[in-house]
C-alpha positions, 0 to 999 in steps of 0.5 A: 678677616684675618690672614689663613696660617697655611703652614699651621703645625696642629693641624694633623695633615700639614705636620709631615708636610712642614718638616719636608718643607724645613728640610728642603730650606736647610738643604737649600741653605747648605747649597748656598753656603757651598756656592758661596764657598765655591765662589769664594774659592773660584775668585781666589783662583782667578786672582792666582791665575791673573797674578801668574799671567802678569808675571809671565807678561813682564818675564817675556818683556824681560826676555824679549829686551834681553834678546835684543840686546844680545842681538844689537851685542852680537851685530856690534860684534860682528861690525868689529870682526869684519873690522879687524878681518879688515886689518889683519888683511893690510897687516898681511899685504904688508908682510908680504911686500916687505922685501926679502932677506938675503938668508936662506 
């Protein structure tokens, strides 16, 4: 026995029914091509988004190490400040105990 052909287009009935069925393959293969397009494009879109996030990652690094610099820059700073507060004390104390002049 050979195999029944279902979608045999001469018989009368199954006419309409075969050009439904090619229209629903072409739409589902339309669908596709667009899910395939809307993949494509998603995957372009997370790999923009992950190269952004990288570069945002190494710009905080950046920005932290130039924090701490400016932070160690500023307390170096201020050691040298309260240093020379220091001696302009003694330079101070100096002057004042010099002894005076005679001139009015």
């Amino acid at each position: 026995m050979s195999p029944r052909n279902n979608h045999d287009p001469t018989s009368s009935g199954e006419s309409g029914n075969t050009n439904v069925q090619e229209a629903d393959l072409q739409e589902m293969e339309d669908v596709n091509q667009s899910l395939d397009a809307l993949s494509c494009a998603l995957d372009a879109v997370e790999q923009r988004t992950d190269d952004i996030l990288s570069q945002l990652r190494l710009l905080l690094d950046s920005n932290r190490e130039i924090r701490r610099q400016l932070a160690e820059e500023n307390e170096h700073n201020d050691d040298d400040n309260n240093d020379d507060d220091h001696h302009g004390d003694d330079e101070m104390e100096d002057i004042d105990n010099m002894p005076k002049s005679g001139v009015n």
